[in-house]
Each structure stands twice: as C-alpha cells, then as structure tokens.
C-alpha positions as CSV (number, residue, x, y, z in Angstrom):
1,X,0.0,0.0,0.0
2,X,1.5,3.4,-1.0
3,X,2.1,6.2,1.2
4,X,-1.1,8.3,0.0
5,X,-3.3,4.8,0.2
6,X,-2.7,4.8,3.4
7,X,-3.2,8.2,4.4
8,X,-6.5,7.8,2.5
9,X,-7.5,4.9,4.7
10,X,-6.8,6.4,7.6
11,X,-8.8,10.1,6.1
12,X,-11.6,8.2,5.4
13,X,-12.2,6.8,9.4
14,X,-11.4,10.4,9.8
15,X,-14.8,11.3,8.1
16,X,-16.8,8.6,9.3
17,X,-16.1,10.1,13.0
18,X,-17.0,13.6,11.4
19,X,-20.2,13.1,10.3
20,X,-22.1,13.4,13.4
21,X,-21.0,16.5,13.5
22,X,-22.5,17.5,10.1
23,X,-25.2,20.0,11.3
24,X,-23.1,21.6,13.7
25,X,-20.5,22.6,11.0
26,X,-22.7,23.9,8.8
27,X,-24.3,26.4,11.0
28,X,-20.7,27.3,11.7
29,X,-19.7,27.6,8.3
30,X,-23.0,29.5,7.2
31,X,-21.8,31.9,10.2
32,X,-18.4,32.8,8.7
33,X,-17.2,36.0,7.2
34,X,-17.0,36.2,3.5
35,X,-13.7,34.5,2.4
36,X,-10.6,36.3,1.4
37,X,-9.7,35.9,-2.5
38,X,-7.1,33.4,-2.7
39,X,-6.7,33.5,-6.8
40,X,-6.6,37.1,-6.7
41,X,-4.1,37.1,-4.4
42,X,-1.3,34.6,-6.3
43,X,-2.3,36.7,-9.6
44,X,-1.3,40.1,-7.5
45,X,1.9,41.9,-9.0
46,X,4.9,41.1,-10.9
47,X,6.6,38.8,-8.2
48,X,5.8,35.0,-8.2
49,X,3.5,34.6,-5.0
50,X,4.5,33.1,-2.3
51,X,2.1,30.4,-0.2
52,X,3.9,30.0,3.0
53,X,3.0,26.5,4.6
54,X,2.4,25.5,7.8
55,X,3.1,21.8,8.9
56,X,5.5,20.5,11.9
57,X,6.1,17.2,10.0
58,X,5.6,15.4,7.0
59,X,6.0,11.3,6.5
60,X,8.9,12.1,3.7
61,X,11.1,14.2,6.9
62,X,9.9,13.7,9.8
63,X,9.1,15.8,12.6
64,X,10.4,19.4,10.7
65,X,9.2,22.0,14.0
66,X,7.4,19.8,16.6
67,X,7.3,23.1,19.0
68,X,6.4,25.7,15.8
69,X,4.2,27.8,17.5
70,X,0.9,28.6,14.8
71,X,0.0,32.0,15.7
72,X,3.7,32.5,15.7
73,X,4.7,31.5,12.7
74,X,1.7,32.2,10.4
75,X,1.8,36.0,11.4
76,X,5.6,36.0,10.2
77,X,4.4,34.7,6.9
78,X,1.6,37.3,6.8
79,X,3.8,40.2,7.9
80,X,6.7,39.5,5.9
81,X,5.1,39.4,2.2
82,X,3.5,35.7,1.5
83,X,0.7,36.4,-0.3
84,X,-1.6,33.4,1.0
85,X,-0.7,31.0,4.0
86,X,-1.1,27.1,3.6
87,X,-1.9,24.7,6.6
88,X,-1.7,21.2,7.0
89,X,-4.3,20.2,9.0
90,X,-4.2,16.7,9.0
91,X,-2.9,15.2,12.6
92,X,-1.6,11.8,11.8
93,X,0.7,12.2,9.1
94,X,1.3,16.0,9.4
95,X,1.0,16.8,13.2
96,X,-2.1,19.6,12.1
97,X,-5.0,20.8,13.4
98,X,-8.4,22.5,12.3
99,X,-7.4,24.7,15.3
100,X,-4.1,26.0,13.6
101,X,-6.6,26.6,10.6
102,X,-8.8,29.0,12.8
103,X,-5.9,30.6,14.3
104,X,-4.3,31.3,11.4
105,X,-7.3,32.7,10.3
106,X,-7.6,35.0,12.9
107,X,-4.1,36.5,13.3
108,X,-3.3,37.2,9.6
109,X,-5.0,38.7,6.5
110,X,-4.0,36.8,3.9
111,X,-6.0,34.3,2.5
112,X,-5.9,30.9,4.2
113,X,-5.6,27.4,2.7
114,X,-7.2,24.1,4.2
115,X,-4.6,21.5,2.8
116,X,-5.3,17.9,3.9
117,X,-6.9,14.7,2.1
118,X,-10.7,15.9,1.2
119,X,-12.3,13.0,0.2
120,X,-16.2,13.7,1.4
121,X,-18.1,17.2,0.9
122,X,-18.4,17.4,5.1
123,X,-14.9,18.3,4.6
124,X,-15.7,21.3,2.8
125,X,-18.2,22.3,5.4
126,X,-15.7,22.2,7.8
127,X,-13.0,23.9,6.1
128,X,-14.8,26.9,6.1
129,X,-16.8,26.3,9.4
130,X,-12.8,26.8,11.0
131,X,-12.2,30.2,8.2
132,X,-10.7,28.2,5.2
133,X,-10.5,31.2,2.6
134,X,-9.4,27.8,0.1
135,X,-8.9,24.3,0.0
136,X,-6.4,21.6,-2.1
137,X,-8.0,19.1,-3.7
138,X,-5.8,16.4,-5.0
139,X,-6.6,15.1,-8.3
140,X,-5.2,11.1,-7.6
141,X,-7.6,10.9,-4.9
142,X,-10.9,12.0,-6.3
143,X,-12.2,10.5,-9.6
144,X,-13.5,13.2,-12.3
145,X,-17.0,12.7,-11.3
146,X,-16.4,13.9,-7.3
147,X,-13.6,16.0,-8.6
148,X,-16.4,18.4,-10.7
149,X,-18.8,17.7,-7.7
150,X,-16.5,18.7,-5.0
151,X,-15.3,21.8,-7.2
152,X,-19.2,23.2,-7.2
153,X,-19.8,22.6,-4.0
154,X,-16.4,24.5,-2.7
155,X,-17.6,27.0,-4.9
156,X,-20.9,27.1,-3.5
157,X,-19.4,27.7,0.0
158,X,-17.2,30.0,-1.1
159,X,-14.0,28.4,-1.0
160,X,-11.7,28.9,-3.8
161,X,-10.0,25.4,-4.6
162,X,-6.2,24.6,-5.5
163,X,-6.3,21.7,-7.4
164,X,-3.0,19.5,-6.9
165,X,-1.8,17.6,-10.4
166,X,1.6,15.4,-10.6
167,X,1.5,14.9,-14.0
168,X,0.8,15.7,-17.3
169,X,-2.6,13.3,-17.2
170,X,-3.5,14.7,-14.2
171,X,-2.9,18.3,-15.3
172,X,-5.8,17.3,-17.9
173,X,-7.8,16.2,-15.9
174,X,-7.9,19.2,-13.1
175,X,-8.3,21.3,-16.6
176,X,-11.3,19.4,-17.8
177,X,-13.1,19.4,-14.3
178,X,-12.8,23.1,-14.5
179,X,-10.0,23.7,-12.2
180,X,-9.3,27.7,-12.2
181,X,-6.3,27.5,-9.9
182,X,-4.4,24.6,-11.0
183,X,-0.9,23.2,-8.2
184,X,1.8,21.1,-10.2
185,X,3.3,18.9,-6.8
186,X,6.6,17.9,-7.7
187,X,6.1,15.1,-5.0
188,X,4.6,11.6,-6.1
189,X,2.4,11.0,-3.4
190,X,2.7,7.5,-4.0
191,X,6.4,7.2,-3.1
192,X,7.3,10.6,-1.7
193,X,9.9,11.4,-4.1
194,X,10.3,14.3,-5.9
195,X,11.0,15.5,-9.0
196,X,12.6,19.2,-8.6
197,X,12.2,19.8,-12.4
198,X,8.6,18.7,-12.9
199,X,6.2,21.8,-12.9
200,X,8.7,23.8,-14.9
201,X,8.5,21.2,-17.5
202,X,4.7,20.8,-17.6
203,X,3.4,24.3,-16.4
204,X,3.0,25.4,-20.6
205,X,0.0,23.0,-20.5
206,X,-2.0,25.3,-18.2
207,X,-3.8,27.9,-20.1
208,X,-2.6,31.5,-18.8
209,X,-5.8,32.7,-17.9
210,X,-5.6,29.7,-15.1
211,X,-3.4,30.2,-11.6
212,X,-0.7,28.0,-11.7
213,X,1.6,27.0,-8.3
214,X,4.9,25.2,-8.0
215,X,4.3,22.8,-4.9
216,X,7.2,20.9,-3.2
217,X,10.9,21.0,-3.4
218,X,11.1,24.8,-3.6
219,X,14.4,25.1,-1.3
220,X,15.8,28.3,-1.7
221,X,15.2,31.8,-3.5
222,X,16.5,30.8,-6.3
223,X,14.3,27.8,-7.3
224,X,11.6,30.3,-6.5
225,X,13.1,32.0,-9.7
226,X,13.2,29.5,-11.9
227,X,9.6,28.8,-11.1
228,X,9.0,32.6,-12.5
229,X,11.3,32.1,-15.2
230,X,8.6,29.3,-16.2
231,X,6.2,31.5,-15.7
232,X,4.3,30.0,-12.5
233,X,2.5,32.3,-10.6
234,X,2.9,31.2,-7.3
235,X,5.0,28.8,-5.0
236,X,3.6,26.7,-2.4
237,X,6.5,26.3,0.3
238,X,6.7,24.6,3.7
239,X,9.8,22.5,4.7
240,X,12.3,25.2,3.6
241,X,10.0,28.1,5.5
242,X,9.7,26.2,8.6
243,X,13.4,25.1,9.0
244,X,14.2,28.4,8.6
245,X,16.8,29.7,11.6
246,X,15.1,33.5,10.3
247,X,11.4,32.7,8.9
248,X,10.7,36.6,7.9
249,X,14.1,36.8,5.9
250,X,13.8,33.8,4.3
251,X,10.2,34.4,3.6
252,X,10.8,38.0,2.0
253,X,13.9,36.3,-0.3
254,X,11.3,34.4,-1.2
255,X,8.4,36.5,-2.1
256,X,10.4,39.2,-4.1
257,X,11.3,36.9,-6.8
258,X,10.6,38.0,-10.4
259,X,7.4,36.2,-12.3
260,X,7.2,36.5,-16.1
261,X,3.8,36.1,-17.8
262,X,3.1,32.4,-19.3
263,X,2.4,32.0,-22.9
C-alpha cells in the first residue's frame, strides 16, 4: 500500500467520525465571514507569489518543527510578504490541526488554505466552518466525477479550490473538471519522491488565464526564480520556511522573486 493509500484509509475513518458533526459545521460555516480571495491574491503583481506553509512534519522528513508555535509562525508569513498562507491540517501524518486553521485565520490577512486529504463534501463544510479562505484538492484521490462535484460545492461555500496535479494526465484532468487554480506537486504522493524539475516542465500546458503554483521541493530563492522564469504564478513552500533559523528573511527572499507572464 502506497504512502497516500494509506493516508486515505486512515482520512476516510477520519470522516466517518466527522459526520455526526455535520449539522453543527454547517451552521458554523453558514456563520463565517466572507472568504478572502485566494486566486486574486497569487495573480497580485509582478513577483511570483509566495504560499507559506504550515506543517511541523511530513512522512517524507519527519518531525520538521514539533514546537512551531501557529500563531507564531503564520503572522511571520503574513507580515513579511506571503501572499496566502497554507496549513496542514491533518494530525496523523502532518501533526495539524483544524485549530491552527482557525488561528491562522484569525491573526493574519491573507487568505488561508485548508490543505489535507478531502475525500467527502463534510470536509468542505468544515474547512470553512474553521475560516478556510481555500482548500487543495488532490486530483489522484478523487475520480472526475467527485472532482467536478467537489469543485461546485467548494464554490458554492465560497472556497476557492487549489487543485494539486503530478503529471501531465493529471494536469488534464484538473483542466477538464474546471480547475481555475491549477498546483503542479513535484512530490509523487505514492512514493514521496520528488521531482525538482517537474512543474517547470509541464506548467506550458496550463492555459494562462488559469493560476498556476509550483508545490514541493522549492528550497531556496532561487528555485523560487526559476519557477518565475517558467512563468508560475505562485509557489507553495513549507519545509524550507519552517526550517528556517530567520522565517521573515527567508520568507521575504522568497516572495520578491521575479514572475514572467506564461504564454
């Protein structure tokens, strides 16, 4: 069983336990203030935009920042020019939260993305019930029929939707589902690997009216560049941000990278 199997076995109790829950979250999420404009924000200037990530461990490295404190963090992101702030809410294989979701969204003004496993619409509901401005939808766990389903109803809550391809196929399909914000993840989430070249060689298959991010990898400042150079609009970055001995440095190096426009 791969890596993201798993974690899909383990999501899906994760719903089941969830669902009781269901009316609760929705009068929560019908209670929440309008959501902050996460394409709009990645599309904002001539710099590539900069989605500064969240997450105190990962299954490819480990625990990264078991004592990264949220509000902390998040409001050095926000303050220090990333555009839109990702968070890993899943608590098994990420060490997340919904809680680090809701403070996040309180203590910055950036738009806000829910990234875990959605598998179930509930999970939608409670993405914005705890202030998701967004949430990542990954194409190899959905087929195309609840990929277009769980599209309109994140667009019926509100919630603007990254949709995570790994490859070429998968760029397609995001594309044919409708996908207006489209993430390239230079990870397999089968094996964990990663390929650092992989969205630079792909992203000319993503129309430019449609938001395209560079996920995984991204190290330094200068892969942040060559992203540009390729003419992604945005990076999403975690490990590098949150290893970082000065997180507001390393996040403006980041953000102040040049973007040129994709054919």
């Amino acid at each position: 069983m791969s890596v993201l199997e798993q974690i899909l076995t383990a999501k899906a109790e994760e719903v089941e336990r969830l669902k009781p829950r269901g009316a609760e979250l929705r009068r929560l999420a019908a209670g929440q203030l309008p959501a902050r404009p996460f394409a709009a924000a990645l599309r904002a200037g001539n710099h590539v935009a900069l989605i500064a990530e969240f997450k105190r461990r990962s299954p490819s490295a480990g625990w990264i920042r078991p004592d990264g404190l949220v509000a902390e963090i998040t409001t050095a992101y926000s303050e220090a020019g990333a555009r839109a702030i990702s968070v890993l809410t899943d608590m098994q294989y990420f060490g997340g939260t919904v809680s680090d979701l809701e403070t996040t969204r309180a203590k910055t003004s950036v738009p806000v993305l829910r990234k875990d496993f959605i598998i179930d619409e509930l999970q939608l509901v409670e993405s914005r019930a705890y202030g998701a401005d967004a949430v990542l939808l990954i194409v190899r766990a959905l087929d195309d029929s609840m990929l277009q389903d769980f599209l309109h109803a994140a667009r019926n809550l509100g919630l603007a939707a990254l949709v995570e391809a790994h490859d070429a196929a998968e760029v397609e399909r995001a594309l044919a589902a409708g996908a207006d914000i489209v993430g390239i993840n230079n990870r397999d989430l089968a094996s964990f690997r990663v390929d650092r070249d992989l969205a630079k060689n792909i992203a000319r298959m993503v129309p430019p009216d449609v938001v395209l991010v560079g996920e995984s990898g991204v190290r330094s400042a200068e892969d942040v560049a060559q992203l540009g150079a390729a003419g992604i609009d945005a990076a999403l970055v975690g490990e590098a941000l949150m290893r970082a001995a000065d997180v507001a440095a390393t996040v403006r190096a980041f953000a102040t990278q040049p973007r040129r426009a994709r054919a």
